[in-house]
Structure formats: C-alpha cells, structure tokens
C-alpha positions as CSV (number, residue, x, y, z in Angstrom):
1,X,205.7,46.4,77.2
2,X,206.8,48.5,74.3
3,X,206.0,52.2,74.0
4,X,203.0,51.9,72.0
5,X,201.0,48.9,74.1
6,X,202.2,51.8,77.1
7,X,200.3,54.8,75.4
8,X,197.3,52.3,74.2
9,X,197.0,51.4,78.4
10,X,197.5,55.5,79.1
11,X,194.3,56.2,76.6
12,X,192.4,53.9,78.3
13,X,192.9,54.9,81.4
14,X,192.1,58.2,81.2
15,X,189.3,57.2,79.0
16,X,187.7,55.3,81.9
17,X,188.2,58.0,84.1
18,X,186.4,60.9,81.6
19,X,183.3,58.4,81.8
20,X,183.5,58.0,85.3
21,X,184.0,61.8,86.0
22,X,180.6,62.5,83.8
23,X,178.4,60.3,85.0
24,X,179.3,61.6,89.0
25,X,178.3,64.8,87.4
26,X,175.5,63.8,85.9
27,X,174.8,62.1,89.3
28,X,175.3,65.7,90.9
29,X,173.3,67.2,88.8
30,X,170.6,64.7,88.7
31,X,170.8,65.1,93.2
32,X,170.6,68.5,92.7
33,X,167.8,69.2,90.4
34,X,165.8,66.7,92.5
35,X,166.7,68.5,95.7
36,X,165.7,71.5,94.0
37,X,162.4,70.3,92.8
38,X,161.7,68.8,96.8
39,X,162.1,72.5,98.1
40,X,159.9,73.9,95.4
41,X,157.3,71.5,96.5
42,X,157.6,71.7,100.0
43,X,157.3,75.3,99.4
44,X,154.8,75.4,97.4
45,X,153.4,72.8,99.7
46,X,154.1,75.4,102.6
47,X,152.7,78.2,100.7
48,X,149.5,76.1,100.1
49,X,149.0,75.5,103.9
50,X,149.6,79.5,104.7
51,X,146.8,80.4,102.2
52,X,144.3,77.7,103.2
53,X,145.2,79.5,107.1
54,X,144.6,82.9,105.9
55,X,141.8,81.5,104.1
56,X,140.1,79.9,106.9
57,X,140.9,83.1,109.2
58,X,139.1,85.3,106.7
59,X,136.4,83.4,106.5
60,X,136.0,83.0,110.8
61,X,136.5,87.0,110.8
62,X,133.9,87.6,107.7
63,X,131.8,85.2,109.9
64,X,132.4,86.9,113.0
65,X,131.6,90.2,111.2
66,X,128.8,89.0,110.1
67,X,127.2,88.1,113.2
68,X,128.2,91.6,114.7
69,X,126.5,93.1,112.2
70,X,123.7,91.0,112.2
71,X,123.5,91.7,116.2
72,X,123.8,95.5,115.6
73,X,121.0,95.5,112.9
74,X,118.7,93.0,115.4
75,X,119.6,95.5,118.6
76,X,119.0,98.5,116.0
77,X,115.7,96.8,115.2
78,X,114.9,96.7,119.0
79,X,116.2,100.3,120.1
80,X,113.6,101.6,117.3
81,X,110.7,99.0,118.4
82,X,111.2,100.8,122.0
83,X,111.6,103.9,120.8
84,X,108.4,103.6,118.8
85,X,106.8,102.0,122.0
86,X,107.6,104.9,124.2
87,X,106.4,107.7,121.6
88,X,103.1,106.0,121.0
89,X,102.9,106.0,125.0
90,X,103.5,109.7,125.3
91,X,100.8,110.3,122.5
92,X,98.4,108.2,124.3
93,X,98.6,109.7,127.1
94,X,99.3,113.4,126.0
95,X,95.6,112.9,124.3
96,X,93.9,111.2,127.0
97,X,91.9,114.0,129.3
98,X,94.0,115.6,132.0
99,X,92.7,113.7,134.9
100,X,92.0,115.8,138.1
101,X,93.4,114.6,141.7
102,X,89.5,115.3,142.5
103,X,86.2,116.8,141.4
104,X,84.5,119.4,142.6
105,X,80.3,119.6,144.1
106,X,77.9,122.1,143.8
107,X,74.6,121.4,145.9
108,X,72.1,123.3,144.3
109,X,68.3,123.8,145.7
110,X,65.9,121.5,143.5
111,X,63.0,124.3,142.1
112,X,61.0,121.7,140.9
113,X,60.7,119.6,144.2
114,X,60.7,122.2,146.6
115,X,60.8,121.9,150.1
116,X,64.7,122.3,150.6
117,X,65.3,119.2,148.6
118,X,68.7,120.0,146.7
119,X,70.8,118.5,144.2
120,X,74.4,117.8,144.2
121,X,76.1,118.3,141.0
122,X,80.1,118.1,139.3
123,X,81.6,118.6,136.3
124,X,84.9,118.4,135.1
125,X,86.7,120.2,131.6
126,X,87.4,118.1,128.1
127,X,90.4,119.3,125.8
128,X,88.8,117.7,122.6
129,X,85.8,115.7,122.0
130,X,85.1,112.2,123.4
131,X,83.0,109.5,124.0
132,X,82.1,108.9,127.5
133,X,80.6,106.8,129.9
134,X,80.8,107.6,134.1
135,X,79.7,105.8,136.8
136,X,78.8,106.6,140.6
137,X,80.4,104.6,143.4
138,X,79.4,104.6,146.7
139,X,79.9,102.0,149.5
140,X,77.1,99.7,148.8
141,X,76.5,100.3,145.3
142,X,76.8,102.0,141.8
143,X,74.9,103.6,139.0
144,X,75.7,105.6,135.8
145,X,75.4,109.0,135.3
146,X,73.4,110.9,132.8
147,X,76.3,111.8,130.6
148,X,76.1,112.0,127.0
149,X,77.8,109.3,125.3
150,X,79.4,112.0,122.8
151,X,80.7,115.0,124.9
152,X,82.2,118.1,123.0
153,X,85.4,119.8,124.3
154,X,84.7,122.3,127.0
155,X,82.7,121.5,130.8
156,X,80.7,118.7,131.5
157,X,78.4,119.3,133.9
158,X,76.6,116.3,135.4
159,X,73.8,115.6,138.4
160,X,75.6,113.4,141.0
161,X,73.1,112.5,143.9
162,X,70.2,113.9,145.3
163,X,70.4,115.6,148.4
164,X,67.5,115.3,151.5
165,X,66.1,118.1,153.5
166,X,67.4,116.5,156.6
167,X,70.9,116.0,155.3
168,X,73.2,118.0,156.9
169,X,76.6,119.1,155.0
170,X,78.8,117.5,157.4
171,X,77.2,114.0,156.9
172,X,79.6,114.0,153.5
173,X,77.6,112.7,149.9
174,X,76.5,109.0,149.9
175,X,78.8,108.7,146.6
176,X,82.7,108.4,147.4
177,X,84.3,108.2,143.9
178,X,83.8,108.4,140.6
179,X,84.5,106.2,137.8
180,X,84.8,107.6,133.8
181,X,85.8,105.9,130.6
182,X,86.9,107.4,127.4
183,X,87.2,107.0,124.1
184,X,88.2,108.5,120.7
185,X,85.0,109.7,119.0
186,X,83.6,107.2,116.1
187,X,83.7,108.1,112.4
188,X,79.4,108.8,112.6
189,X,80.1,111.0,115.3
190,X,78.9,114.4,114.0
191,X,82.6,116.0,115.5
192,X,86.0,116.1,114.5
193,X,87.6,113.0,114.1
194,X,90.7,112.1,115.9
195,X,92.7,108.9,116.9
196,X,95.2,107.5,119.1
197,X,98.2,105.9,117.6
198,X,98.9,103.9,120.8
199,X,97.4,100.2,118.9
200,X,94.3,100.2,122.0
201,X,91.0,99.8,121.0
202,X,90.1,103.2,120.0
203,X,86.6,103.5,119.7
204,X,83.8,102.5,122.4
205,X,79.8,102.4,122.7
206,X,80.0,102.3,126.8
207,X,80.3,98.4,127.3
208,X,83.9,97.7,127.3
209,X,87.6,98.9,128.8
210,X,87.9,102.5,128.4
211,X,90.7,103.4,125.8
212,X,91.7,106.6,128.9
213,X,89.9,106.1,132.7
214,X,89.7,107.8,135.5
215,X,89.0,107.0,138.8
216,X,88.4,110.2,140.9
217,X,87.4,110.9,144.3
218,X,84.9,114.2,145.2
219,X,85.1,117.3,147.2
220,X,83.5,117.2,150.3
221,X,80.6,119.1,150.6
222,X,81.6,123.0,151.7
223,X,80.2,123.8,155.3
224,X,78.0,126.5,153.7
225,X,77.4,125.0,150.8
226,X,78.4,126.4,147.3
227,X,81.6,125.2,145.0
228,X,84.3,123.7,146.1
229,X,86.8,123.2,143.7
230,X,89.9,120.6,142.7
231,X,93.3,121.9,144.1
C-alpha cells in the first residue's frame, strides 16, 4: 500500500468515526430531552393530582362549613323561637289577674227578707279591666254568678249563696269552690283597650276557654260571722 492509498484509508476512518460519534450524541441528546420532557409531565401530572386534592379538600371543608353555619343559624333560629315563647309566657301571665290561694265571705243579714235570712257574699280585686264570667260549685251542682261580663279594675263584689235562719256557721256554705274565666276586654268595650301577646284567643263573650282562669276555694264562714279574709 503506498503512502497515499494509507492516508486515503486514515481519512476514512476517522471520517466514519466523526459520524458515528454525532449521531451517539444526537442519540444522547435526543434520551435526554425525552427524559426531560417525561419528568415535566409526570410533574405536571403530579402537580395536577395535588391541586385536584386540595381542591376537593376545600370544597369538603367549604361544605362542612357550610353545614355548621347552616346548623348555627337553624339552632339560632330556635334559641330566638324559645326565647320569644318564654317572654310571651311571662306577659301572659304577668297580665292575667293575681289569683288568690282563696276568697274571702261576708254573711250579711238580708233587709229585704227579714226574719234572720242572710246573705253570703265575696269579692276579689282586678288590676286592669276584664271580661268575666264566674261560676258556683258545690257538690251536687253549679250556677253562675251575677257578675258583670265587663268588670273595671278595682273590687268585685259578688252575692254567693243565700244563707237560712236555721243555718248555723259551723255547717260551712253549700258552695265549695269557685270557678272564673277571663278575658282581655273587646274593642266595643267602653274601657281601655289592652291585649295579650301570648297568640290565645284573646277576647271572650262567656261561652268558651277562658284566655286566664281561676279555680278558687272559699273561706269558711267565721264563728261569729263577719269577714274573713285570704291569707
């Protein structure tokens, strides 16, 4: 082989090995960049996920929140409901008449009948004006008492029973108890108008439930006659 067939081969060889070198490199470079772009989208695939997490745990605790504050607004609701409940309570009953543990007798001597017939009378004491309607009890029977159906603040006096000649004080009155319903006066009523806030039926004419009632026992009759009066 002469000298120049010898440099021709050396040309060649290094020729191939130049083109061989670049295209590992391009090979390298080509693995790399596509490494590269797998760990951008596995991180933008992770990043993805950690949003669509915090995501869905904002939304469970915006939920949860919500609920909490829908449950403190519902039990806010209630606390005011019972609140209201118990005020319209304490107005009912701080305008209902004071109700006495008992009322008190008077037996008086009838002047018209003569003859030691008497008459046994009570009364009890209104704060404001009402309507009213009382009943009688006794053992065997009832029966209303003359009592206007509009009574005007102040004592109501009323006639209870008649009382024999031959009645002694120590037999006790025939009537045991007695029974009073009241009401808020009506807007004809020729007296200050007033009502309850409580939501019962205010206003009565004597035939129904009593907005206020009492149920009240009597004084026994004194031994000497006279008042006796409500402790």
């Amino acid at each position: 082989m002469d000298q120049l067939t010898h440099s021709a081969c050396r040309v060649g060889y290094f020729a191939c090995m130049a083109d061989t070198s670049w295209v590992d490199v391009a090979g390298l470079i080509t693995g790399s960049v596509g490494a590269a772009t797998g760990i951008a989208a596995l991180m933008l695939s992770l990043r993805s996920t950690t949003a669509s997490e915090d995501s869905a745990v904002s939304a469970r605790l915006s939920a949860e929140a919500s609920k909490e504050a829908a449950a403190a607004a519902h039990a806010s609701v209630g606390e005011a409901t019972e609140l209201n409940r118990i005020e319209r309570n304490r107005d009912h009953m701080q305008l209902g008449p004071p109700r006495p543990t008992s009322l008190p007798i008077k037996i008086e001597q009838d002047e018209r009948l003569g003859g030691g017939h008497r008459n046994v009378w009570s009364q009890f004491t209104l704060p404001r004006p009402y309507r009213v309607k009382a009943w009688a009890f006794s053992r065997a029977s009832s029966h209303p008492l003359s009592i206007d159906l509009l009574v005007r603040a102040g004592q109501v006096r009323f006639f209870l029973e008649d009382w024999p000649p031959d009645r002694k004080n120590e037999d006790g009155l025939k009537t045991d108890r007695v029974v009073v319903h009241f009401w808020c006066p009506a807007e004809v009523d020729d007296v200050e108008h007033w009502t309850c806030p409580c939501g019962r039926p205010e206003e009565g004419d004597g035939s129904g439930p009593g907005h206020w009632e009492w149920q009240v026992s009597l004084d026994p009759p004194p031994p000497s006659g006279g008042v006796r009066r409500a402790g």
